[in-house]
C-alpha positions in Angstrom: 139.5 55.9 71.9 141.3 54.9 68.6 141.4 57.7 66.2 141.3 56.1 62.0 144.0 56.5 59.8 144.2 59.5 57.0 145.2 60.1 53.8 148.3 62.4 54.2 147.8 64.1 50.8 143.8 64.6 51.4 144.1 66.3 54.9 146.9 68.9 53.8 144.4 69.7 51.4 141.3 70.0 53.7 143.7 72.6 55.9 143.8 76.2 55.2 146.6 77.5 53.3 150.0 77.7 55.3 151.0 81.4 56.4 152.3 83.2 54.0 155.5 84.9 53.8 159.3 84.4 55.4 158.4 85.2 59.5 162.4 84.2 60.6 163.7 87.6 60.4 161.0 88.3 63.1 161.6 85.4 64.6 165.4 86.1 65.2 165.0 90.1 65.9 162.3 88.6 68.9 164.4 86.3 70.3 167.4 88.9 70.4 165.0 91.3 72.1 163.9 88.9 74.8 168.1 88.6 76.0 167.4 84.8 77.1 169.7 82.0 77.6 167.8 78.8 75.9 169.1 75.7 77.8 167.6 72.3 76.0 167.1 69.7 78.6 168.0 66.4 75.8 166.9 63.1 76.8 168.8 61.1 74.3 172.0 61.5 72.6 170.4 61.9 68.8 168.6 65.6 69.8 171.5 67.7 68.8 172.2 66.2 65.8 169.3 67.9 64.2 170.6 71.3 64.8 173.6 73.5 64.2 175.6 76.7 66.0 174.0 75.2 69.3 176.7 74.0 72.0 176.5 70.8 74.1 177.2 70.0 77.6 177.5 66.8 79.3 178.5 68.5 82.4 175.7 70.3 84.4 177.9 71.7 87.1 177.1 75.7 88.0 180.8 76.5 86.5 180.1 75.0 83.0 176.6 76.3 83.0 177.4 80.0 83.7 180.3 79.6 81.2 177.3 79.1 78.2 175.7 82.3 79.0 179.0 84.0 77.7 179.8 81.9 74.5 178.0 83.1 70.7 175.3 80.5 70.8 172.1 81.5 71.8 171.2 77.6 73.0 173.0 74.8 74.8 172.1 71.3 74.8 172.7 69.7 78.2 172.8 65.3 77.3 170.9 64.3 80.6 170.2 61.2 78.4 167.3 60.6 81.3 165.6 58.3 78.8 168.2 55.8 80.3 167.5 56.1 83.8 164.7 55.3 86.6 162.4 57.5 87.5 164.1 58.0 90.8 167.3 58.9 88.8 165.8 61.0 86.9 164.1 63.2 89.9 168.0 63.7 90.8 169.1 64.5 87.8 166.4 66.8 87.0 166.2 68.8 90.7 169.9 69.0 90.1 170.7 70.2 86.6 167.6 72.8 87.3 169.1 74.0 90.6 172.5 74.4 88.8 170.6 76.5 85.9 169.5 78.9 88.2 172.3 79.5 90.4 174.1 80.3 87.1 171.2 82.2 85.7 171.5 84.5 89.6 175.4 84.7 88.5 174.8 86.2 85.3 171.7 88.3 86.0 170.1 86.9 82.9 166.9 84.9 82.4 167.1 81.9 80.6 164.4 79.8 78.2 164.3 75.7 79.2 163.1 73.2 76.8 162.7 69.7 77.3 163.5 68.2 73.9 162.3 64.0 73.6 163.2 62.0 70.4 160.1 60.0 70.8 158.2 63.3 72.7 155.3 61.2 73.8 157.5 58.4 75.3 160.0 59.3 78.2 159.5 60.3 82.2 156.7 62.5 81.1 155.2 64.4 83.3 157.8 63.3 86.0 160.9 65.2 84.7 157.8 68.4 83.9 156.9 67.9 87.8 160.3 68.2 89.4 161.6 71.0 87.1 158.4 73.2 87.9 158.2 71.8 91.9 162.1 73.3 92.1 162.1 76.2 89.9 158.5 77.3 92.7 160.7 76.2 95.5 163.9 78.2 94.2 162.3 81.3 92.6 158.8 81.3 93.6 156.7 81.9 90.9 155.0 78.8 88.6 154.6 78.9 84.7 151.6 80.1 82.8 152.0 77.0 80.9 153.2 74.0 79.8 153.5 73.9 76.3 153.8 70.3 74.3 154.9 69.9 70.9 155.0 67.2 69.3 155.7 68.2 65.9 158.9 66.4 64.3 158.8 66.8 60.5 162.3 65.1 60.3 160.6 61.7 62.1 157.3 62.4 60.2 155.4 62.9 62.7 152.5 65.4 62.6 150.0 66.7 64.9 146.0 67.8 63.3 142.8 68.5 65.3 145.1 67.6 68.9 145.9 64.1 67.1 149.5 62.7 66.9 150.1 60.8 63.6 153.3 59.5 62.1 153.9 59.2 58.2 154.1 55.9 56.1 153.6 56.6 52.7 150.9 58.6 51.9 148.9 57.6 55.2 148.8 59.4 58.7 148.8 57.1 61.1 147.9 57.6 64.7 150.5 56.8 66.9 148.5 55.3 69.7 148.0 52.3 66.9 151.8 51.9 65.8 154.7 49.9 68.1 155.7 53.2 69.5 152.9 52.8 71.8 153.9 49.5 72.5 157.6 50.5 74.1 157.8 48.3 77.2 159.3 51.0 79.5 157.3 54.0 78.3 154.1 52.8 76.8 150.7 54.5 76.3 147.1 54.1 74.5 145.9 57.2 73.2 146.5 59.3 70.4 144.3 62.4 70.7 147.1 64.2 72.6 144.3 65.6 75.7 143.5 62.2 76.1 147.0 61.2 76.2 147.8 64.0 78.9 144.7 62.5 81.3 146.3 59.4 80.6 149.9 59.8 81.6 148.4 62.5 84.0 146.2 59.3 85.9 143.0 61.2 86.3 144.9 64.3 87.6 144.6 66.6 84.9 140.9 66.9 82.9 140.5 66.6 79.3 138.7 69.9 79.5 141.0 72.2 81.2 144.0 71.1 78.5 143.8 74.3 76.0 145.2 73.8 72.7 146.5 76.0 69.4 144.9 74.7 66.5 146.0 74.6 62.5 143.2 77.1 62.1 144.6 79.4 64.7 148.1 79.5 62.7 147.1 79.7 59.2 144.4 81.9 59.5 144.8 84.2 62.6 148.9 84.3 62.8 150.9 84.6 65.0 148.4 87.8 66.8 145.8 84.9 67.2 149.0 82.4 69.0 150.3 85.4 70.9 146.5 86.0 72.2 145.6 82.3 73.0 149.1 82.0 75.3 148.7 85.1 76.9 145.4 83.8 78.0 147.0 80.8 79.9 147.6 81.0 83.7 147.9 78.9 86.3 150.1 76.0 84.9 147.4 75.1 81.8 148.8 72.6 79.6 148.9 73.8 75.6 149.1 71.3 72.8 150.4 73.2 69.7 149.3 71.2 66.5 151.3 71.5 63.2 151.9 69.7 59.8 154.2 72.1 58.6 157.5 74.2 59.5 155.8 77.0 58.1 153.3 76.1 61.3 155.8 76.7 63.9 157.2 79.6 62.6 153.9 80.8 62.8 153.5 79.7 66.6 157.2 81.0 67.6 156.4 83.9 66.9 153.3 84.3 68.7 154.8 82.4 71.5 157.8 84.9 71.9 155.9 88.2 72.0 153.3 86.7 74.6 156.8 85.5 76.8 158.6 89.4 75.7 155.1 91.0 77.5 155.6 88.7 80.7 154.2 85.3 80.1 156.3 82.7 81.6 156.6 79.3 79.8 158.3 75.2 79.7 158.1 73.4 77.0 158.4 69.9 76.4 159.0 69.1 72.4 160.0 67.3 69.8 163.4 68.2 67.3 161.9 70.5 65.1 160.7 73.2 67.4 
């Protein structure tokens, strides 16, 4: 189903006011508290360039990962460029650079944050690379995630995500992305732009449109980050979560929420965009 096109300046004013007030102290004194490694899974070369005080890795071997857990940045970008490979490339690449993380991670004794970061988040091997980083984490460590969290969010790309509806910016109009060439990439092509569609799409059939829980712009802006924190504590057995935004004011908002749910035992993989 095609979803219309917006007015960009009308819909920011149909939403309820952004959060108020500066939540990145919290943020950072959270993220100090949880002791985590974050290791950034990039599929293309242009991720880190959006970002600074992070370190980068081409190599994935166990040596140069345990090396990262010592150094002052709190994430490292591993370039497994998988955008550029097969799918049966990318299942190697994948099993191997997660394998590697965790024998690094038993090294260290320290737990570690992954996030698979896409240029283009709903083009890529998704949910192939999601799949084999989940199957060998269970097979390794034997536990499976609460949740999958997608965010598609990438302010820097203008792309924005309302009522569980990807859009990109031209002008003043949203656009939904399902009706722009992006959809149309050869390799990585797809129909929908009401993201729970999308999922059963990509998913064939295997995940159902009803079982995908979402956080919603209403959640942020008028429950904070308690209401985020309360919605992901509620996810269990490998739910997929779509977190909507249209603002960086909105993800500060859902960070926060989304680290005191993982600092009281939630367990969470992500697969976003730059500007988480």
């Amino acid at each position: 189903m095609n979803s219309k096109s917006l007015s960009f300046k009308d819909t920011i004013s149909s939403l309820p006011d952004c959060w108020p007030g500066d939540l990145i102290p919290l943020i950072k004194k959270e993220i100090i508290l949880s002791d985590k490694k974050i290791f950034i899974m990039d599929d293309d070369p242009t991720g880190s360039q959006t970002v600074k005080n992070v370190a980068m890795l081409s190599d994935w071997s166990v040596d140069a990962l345990e090396k990262e857990f010592y150094n002052d940045e709190l994430a490292t970008f591993i370039q497994i460029n998988t955008r550029a490979h097969k799918d049966s490339e990318v299942k190697n690449i994948i099993k191997e650079v997660t394998t590697n993380i965790l024998e690094a991670k038993s090294r260290v004794s320290k737990d570690v944050t992954i996030i698979f970061r896409s240029d283009s988040t709903l083009r890529g091997h998704f949910p192939l690379e999601m799949e084999v980083f989940s199957d060998t984490v269970k097979s390794i460590e034997g536990h499976d995630y609460d949740a999958l969290i997608f965010i598609p969010f990438f302010i820097q790309g203008q792309r924005y995500t309302v009522n569980n509806i990807q859009y990109t910016l031209e002008k003043d109009t949203l656009i939904p992305v399902g009706n722009t060439p992006f959809a149309k990439d050869p390799a990585f092509s797809y129909q929908s732009s009401n993201l729970k569609e999308w999922m059963v799409e990509k998913y064939k059939g295997q995940v159902k449109f009803d079982d995908i829980a979402s956080i919603s712009i209403e959640d942020i802006r008028l429950g904070g980050p308690d209401k985020v924190q309360e919605v992901l504590k509620s996810l269990k057995n490998h739910t997929i979560c779509i977190v909507n935004a249209m603002d960086m004011t909105d993800l500060h908002v859902f960070t926060l929420g989304l680290l005191r749910a993982e600092n009281e035992g939630s367990k969470f993989f992500y697969r976003s965009a730059a500007s988480f």
